[in-house]
PLY file of the C-alpha trace (Angstrom):
ply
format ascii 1.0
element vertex 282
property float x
property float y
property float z
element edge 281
property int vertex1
property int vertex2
end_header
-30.91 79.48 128.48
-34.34 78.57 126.68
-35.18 76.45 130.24
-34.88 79.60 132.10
-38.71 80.64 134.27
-38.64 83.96 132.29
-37.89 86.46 129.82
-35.98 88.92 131.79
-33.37 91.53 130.64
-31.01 88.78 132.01
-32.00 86.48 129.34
-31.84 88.40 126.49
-28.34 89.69 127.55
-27.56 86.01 127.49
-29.25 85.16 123.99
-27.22 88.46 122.70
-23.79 87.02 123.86
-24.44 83.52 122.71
-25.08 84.34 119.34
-22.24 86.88 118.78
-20.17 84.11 119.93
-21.64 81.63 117.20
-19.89 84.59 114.85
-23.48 85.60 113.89
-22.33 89.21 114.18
-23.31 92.11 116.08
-25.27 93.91 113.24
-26.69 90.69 112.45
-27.50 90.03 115.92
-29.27 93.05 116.89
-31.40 92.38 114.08
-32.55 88.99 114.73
-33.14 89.85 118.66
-35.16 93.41 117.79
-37.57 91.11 115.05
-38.14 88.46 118.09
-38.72 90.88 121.04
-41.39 92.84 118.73
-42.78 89.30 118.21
-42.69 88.58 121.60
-44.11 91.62 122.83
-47.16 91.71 120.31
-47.95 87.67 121.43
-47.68 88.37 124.96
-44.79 85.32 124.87
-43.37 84.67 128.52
-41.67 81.26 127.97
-38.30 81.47 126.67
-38.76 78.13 125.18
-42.07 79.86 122.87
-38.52 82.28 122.33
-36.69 79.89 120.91
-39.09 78.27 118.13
-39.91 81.81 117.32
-35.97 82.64 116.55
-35.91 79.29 114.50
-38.43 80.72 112.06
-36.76 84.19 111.88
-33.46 82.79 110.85
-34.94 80.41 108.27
-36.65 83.77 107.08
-33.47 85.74 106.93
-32.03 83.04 105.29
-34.58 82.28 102.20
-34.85 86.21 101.72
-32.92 86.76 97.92
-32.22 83.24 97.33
-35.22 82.01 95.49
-33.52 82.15 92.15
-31.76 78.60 90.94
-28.38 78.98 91.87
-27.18 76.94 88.45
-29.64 76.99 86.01
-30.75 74.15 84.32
-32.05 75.14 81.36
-29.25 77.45 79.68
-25.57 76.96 79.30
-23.61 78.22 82.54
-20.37 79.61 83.42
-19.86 79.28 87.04
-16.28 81.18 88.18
-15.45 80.01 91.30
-14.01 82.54 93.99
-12.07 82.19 97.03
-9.21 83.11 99.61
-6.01 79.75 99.70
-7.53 77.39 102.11
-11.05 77.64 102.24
-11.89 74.05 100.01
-12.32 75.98 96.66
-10.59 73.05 94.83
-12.28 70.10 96.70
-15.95 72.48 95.96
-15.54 72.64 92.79
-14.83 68.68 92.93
-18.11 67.99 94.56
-19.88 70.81 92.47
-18.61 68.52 89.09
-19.65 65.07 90.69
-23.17 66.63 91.06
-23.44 67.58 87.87
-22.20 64.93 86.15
-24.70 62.69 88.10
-27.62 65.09 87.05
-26.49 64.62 83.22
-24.81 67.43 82.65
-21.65 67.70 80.33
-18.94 69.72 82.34
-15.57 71.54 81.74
-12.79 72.53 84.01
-10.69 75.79 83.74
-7.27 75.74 85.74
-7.19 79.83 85.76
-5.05 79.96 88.88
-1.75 79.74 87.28
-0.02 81.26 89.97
0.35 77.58 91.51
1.15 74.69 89.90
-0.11 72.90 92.10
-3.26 74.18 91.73
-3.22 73.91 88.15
-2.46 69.69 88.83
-5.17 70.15 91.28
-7.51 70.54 88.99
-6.12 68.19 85.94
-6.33 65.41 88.33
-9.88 65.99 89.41
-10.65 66.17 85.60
-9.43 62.91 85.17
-10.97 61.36 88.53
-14.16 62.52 87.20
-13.92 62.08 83.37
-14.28 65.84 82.75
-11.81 68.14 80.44
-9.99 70.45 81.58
-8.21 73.24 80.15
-4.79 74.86 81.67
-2.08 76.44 80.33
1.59 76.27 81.77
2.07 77.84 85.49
2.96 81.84 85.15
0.40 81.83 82.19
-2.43 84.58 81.92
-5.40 83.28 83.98
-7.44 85.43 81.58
-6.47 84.01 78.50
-7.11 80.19 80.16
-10.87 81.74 80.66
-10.74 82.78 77.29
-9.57 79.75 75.80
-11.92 77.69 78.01
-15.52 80.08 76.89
-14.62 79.05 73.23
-14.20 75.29 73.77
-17.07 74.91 75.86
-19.32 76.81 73.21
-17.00 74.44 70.45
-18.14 71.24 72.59
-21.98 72.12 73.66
-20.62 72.04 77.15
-23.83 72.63 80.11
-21.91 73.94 82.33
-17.82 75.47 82.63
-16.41 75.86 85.81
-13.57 77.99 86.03
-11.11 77.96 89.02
-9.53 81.34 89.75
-6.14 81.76 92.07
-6.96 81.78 95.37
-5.85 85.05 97.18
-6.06 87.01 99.98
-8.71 89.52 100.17
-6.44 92.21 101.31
-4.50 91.42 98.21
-5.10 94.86 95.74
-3.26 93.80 92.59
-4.44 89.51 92.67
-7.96 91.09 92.95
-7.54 93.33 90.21
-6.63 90.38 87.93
-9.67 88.37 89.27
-11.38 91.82 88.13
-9.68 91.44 84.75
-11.00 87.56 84.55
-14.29 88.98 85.23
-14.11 91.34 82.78
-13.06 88.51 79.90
-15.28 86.14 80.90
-18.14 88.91 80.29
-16.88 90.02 76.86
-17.08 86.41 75.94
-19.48 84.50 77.35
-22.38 84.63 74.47
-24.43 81.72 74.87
-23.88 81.36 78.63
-25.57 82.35 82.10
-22.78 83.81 84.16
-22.70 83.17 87.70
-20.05 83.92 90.03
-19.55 81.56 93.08
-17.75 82.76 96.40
-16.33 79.84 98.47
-15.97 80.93 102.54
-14.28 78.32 104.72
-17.37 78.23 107.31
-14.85 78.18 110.46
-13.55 81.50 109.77
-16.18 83.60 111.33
-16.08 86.94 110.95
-13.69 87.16 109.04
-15.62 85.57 106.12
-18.34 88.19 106.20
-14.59 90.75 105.63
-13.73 88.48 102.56
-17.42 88.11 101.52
-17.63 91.90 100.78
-13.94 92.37 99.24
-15.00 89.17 96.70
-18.28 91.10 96.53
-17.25 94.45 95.38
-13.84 93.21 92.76
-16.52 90.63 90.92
-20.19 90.66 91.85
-20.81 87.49 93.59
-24.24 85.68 93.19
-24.04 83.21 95.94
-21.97 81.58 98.35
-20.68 77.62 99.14
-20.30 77.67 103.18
-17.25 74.63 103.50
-16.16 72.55 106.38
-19.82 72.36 107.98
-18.75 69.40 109.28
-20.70 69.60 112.99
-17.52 71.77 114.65
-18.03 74.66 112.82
-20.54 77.35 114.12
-21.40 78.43 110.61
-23.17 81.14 112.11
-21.45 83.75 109.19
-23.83 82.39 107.30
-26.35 85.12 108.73
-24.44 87.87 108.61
-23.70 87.14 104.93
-27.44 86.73 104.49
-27.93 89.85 106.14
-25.37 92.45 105.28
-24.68 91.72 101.46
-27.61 89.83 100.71
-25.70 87.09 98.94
-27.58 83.73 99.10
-25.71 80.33 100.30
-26.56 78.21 97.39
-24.31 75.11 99.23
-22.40 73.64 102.03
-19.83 71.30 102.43
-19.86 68.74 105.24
-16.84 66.49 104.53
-13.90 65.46 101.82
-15.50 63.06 99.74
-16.71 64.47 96.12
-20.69 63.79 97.60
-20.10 65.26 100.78
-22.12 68.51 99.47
-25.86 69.51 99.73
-28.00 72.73 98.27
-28.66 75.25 101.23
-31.30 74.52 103.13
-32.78 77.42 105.50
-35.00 75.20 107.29
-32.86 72.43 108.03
-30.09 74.86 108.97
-32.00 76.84 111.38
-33.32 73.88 113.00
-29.66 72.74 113.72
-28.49 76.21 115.08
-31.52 75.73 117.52
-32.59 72.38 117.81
-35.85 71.18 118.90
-34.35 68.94 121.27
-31.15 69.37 122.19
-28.14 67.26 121.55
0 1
1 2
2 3
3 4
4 5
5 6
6 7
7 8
8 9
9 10
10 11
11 12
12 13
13 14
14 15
15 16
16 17
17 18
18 19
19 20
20 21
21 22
22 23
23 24
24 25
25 26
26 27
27 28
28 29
29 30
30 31
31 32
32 33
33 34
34 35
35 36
36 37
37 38
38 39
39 40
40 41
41 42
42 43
43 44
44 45
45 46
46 47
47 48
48 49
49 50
50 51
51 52
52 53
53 54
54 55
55 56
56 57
57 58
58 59
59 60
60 61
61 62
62 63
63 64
64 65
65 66
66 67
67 68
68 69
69 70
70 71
71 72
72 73
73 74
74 75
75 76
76 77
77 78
78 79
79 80
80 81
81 82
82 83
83 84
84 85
85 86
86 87
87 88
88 89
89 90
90 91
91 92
92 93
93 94
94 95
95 96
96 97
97 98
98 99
99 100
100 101
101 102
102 103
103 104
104 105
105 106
106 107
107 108
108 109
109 110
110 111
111 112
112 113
113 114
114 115
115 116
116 117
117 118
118 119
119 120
120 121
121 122
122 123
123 124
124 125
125 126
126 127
127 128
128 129
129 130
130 131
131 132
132 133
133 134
134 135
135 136
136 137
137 138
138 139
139 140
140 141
141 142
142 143
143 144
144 145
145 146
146 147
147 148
148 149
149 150
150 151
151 152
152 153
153 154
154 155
155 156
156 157
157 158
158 159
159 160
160 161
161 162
162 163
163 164
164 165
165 166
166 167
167 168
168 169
169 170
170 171
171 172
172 173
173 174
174 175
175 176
176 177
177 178
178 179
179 180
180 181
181 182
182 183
183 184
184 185
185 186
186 187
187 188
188 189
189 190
190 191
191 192
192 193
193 194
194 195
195 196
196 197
197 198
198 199
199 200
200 201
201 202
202 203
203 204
204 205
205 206
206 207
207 208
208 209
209 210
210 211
211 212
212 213
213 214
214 215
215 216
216 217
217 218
218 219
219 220
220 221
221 222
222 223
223 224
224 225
225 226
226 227
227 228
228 229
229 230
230 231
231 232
232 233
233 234
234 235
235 236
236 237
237 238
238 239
239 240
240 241
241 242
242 243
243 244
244 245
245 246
246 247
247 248
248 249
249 250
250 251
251 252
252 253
253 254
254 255
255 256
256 257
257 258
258 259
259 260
260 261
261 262
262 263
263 264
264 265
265 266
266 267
267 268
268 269
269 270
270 271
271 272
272 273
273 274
274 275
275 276
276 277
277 278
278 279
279 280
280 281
């Protein structure tokens, strides 16, 4: 497309299409494509290959707009709940999240607040002890509130830097599970003197669209802060990330590339928008 002799209706047609089909989003889209033909028009641009260096720096713009606060800050106490729809690699994030940490000096916690699944709630004991991190879980069926509770007043007990607590992973659609992620919320709020609260949203980054849908739902029951795009692995399109950017203004504070605990990086806009639209291509 970007070898093309001109900039022609034709082509933009074709630059519309491609990036709706990346699952950038029409809203999104229309955005991006009105800020570059404005850009385009005022530089006199003909070569759709000036078009495409010009795109790259409007998508690392979109994407660095509301994210220059620290996503876990490193000079307070933090309470990072962790947020998420079954299947999206909340478990294995909050893995990588932990080995981070641990590696930077920090003195973590684990909370096992989905006890809907016991499985999850082994999930996250045995990461604990891969890692040589506490956890604390109560039996399956248990009140995922009172696990937060619990956990808030033995991380203040044990001068912990940072407490991650898992939450059950549901579907967004889901009105009673996200009422009790409300009610989580609402306890980890009442209690958390002493720490930064942050809440975290994990979106499997294959799931197009459809992670923007769960992206608001998460948004509006709990107030997310930021956003860890999984499964960024090369296949995925990852172009949600935009229309997350865009339409809630929720940062992405990290991405996931792989299943090993330091297959994880902080967000970078740059870097991303360079791999949407490379330089050279691959």
């Amino acid at each position: 497309m970007f070898n093309r002799s001109d900039i022609d209706d034709d082509f933009w047609e074709q630059l519309e299409e491609a990036l709706i089909v990346s699952d950038v989003g029409l809203r999104t889209t229309m955005r991006l494509l009105d800020k570059t033909q404005v850009v385009v028009e005022d530089q006199s641009i003909t070569k759709p290959s000036d078009v495409k260096s010009l795109m790259r720096d409007q998508i690392s713009h979109i994407l660095k707009e509301g994210s220059e606060t620290e996503p876990i800050p490193t000079d307070t106490p933090v309470v990072l709940l962790v947020v998420g729809v079954n299947g999206a690699g909340k478990t294995t994030s909050i893995a990588k999240m932990v080995n981070i940490a641990k590696n930077e000096g920090r003195n973590v916690m684990l909370a096992a607040a989905d006890t809907f699944r016991a499985g999850a709630i082994e999930q996250i004991n045995i990461w604990g002890e891969r890692l040589g991190v506490p956890v604390i879980s109560h039996r399956p069926g248990s009140d995922p509130g009172a696990v937060a509770f619990d956990a808030l007043n033995a991380a203040r007990a044990r001068t912990i830097d940072l407490l991650i607590i898992d939450t059950a992973g549901r579907l967004h659609t889901t009105h009673n599970l996200m009422e009790e992620l409300r009610k989580v919320r609402g306890i980890v709020n009442k209690n958390c003197s002493g720490f930064d609260v942050k809440v975290l949203l994990v979106i499997d980054g294959t799931t197009g669209q459809n992670g923007l849908i769960q992206a608001k739902s998460f948004t509006d029951a709990v107030e997310c802060d930021g956003v860890f795009l999984t499964k960024l692995d090369g296949t995925a399109r990852g172009g949600v990330a935009l229309s997350i950017s865009v339409e809630l203004g929720l940062p992405i504070w990290f991405i996931g590339t792989g299943e090993q605990a330091d297959d994880m990086s902080a967000f970078d806009a740059d870097a991303f928008a360079e791999a949407v639209l490379p330089e050279v291509p691959s």
